[in-house]
C-alpha positions, 0 to 999 in steps of 0.5 A: 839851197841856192837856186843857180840861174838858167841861162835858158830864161834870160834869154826868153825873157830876151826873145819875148821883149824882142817879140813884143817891140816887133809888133809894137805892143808895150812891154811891161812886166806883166806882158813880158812874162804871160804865157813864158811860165815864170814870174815878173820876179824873174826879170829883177833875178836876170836882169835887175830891173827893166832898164836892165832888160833893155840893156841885155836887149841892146847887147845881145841885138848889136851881139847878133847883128855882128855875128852876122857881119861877121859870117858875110850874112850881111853885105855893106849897103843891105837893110836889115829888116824884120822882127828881131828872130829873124837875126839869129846867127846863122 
């Protein structure tokens, strides 16, 4: 039986690296996956390979950040700062 791919994962995996570059830890394999339940194997499932990971990370972060013009969130001339959750669309 294939096993279907959980959308839910990806973006953990997402969120996680994310969280790590905030507080400036390295992201490796291992890092990314501790304490999230699934193995390093997960990121060549979701993503292929760690350069696939950043390339998810850029869209989806250049993803919510027009959401967020989008909606009027961000004015022209604001600075966007903070960690990465904090640009979930509204």
């Amino acid at each position: 039986m294939v096993r279907t791919k959980d959308p839910a994962i990806r973006s953990l995996l997402i969120d996680r690296a994310a969280q790590l570059l905030a507080a400036r830890e390295p992201v490796t394999l291992r890092s990314l996956v501790a304490g999230t339940g699934v193995s390093t194997m997960a990121v060549y499932t979701y993503f292929g390979s760690m350069d696939g990971l950043w390339a998810a990370m850029r869209q989806e972060g250049f993803t919510r950040l027009a959401a967020r013009l989008a909606t009027g969130h961000l004015e022209r001339g604001t600075r966007v700062t903070g960690s990465w959750p904090r640009l979930a669309p509204a």
